[in-house]
MIVOZA-506980 format. One record per residue (C-alpha): x, y, z; residue in one letter; residue number from 1. Coordinates in nm, 2 decimals. Each point is the difference from the previous one (the first is absolute). Last residue first. Layout:
residues N
        x        y        z   senu   pavo
        X        Y        Z      a    NUM
...
END
This chain:
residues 118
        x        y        z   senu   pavo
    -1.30     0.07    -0.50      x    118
    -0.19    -0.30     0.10      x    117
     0.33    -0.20     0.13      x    116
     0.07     0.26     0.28      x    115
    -0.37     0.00     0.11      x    114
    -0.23     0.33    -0.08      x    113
    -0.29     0.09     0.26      x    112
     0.22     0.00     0.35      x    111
    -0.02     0.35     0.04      x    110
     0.34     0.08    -0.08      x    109
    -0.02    -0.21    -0.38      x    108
    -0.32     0.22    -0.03      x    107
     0.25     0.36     0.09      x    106
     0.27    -0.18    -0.25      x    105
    -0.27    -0.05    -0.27      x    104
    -0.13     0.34     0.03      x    103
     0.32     0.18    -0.02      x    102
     0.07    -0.21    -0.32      x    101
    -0.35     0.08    -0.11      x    100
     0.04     0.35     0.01      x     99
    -0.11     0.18     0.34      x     98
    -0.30     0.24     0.14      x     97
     0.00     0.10     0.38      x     96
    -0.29     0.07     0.24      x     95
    -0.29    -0.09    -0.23      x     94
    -0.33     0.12    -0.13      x     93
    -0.25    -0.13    -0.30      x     92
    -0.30     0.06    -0.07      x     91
    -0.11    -0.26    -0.29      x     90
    -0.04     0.18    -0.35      x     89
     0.12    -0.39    -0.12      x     88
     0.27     0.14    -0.21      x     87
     0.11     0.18     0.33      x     86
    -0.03    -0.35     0.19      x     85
     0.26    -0.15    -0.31      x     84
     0.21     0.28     0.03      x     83
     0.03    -0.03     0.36      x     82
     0.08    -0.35     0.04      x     81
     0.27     0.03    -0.34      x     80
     0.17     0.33     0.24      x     79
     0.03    -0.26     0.29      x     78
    -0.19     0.08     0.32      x     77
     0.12     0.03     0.32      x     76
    -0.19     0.12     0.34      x     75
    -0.35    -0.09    -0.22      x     74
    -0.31     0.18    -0.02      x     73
    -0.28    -0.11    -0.21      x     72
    -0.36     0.08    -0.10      x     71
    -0.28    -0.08    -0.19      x     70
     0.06    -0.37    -0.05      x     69
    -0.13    -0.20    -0.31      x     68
     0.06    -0.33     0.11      x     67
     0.20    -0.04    -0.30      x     66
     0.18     0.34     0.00      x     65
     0.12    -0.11     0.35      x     64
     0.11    -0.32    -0.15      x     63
     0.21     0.21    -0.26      x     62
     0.14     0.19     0.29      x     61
     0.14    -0.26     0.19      x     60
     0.18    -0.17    -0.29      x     59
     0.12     0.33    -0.08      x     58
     0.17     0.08     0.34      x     57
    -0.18     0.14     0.31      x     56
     0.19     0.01     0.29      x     55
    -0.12     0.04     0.41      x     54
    -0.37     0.02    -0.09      x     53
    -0.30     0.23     0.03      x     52
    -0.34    -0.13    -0.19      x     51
    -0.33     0.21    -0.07      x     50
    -0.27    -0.22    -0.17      x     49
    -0.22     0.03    -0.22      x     48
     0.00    -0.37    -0.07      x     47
     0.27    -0.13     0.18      x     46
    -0.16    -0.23     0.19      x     45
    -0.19    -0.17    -0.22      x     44
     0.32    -0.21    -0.16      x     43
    -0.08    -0.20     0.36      x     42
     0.21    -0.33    -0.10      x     41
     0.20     0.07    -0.28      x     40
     0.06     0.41     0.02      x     39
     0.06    -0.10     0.40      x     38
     0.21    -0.26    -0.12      x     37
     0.24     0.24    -0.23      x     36
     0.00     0.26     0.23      x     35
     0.09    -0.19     0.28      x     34
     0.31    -0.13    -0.24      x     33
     0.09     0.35    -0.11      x     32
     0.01     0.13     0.40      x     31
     0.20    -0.30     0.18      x     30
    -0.12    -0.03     0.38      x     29
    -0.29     0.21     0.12      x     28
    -0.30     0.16    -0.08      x     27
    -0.27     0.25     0.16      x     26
    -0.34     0.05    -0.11      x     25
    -0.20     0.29     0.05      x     24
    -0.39    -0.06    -0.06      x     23
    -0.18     0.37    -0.15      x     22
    -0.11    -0.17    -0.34      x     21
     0.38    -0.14    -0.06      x     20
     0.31     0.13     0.20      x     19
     0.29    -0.19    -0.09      x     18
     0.30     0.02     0.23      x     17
     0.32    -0.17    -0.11      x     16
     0.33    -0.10     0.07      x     15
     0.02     0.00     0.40      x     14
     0.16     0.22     0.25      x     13
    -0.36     0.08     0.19      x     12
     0.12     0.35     0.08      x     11
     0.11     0.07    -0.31      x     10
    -0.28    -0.17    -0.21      x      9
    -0.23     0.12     0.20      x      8
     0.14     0.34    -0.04      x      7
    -0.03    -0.06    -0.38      x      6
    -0.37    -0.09     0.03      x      5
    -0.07     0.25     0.26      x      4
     0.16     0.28    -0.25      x      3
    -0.22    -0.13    -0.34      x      2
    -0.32     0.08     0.21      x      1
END
């Protein structure tokens, strides 16, 4: 199930794919910021849910531990995101792993981090 989620969110080229009691959801635009409303607005959605997303960074992850997700993939995930879903006993797979300062010039990249915020 995990694979069509991260095809999806290949094939689809957006930020993140949530799939919550069998409904697949698709995402675009800025990844941390959807996150943040969708935790805000429909919070229900994650519960039990299996999520793939471009980058996962601590913020991220901490949210995902809120909604009490059961399962993440990410392309990039920082070495804090991972820790922190590990800690959680969250399943947890990625394509590459980076430090923060890796992480921070991969969100910067993808739009997430403005020149001033960092």
């Amino acid at each position: 199930m995990m694979q069509q989620l991260i095809d999806a969110l290949h094939t689809e080229q957006c930020s993140l794919v949530v799939l919550h009691e069998g409904q697949q959801r698709i995402f675009r635009g800025r990844g941390v910021r959807r996150l943040y409303n969708l935790m805000n607005n429909e919070p229900e959605l994650f519960f039990r849910a299996k999520i793939a997303a471009k980058a996962i960074g601590r913020t991220a992850a901490r949210m995902m531990v809120q909604g009490d997700v059961s399962e993440v993939y990410a392309d990039y995930i920082s070495q804090q995101a991972y820790d922190t879903l590990q800690d959680a006993n969250i399943k947890t797979t990625y394509d590459k792993k980076v430090d923060h300062q890796q992480f921070l010039k991969l969100w910067e990249q993808l739009g997430e981090l403005d020149q001033e915020n960092k």
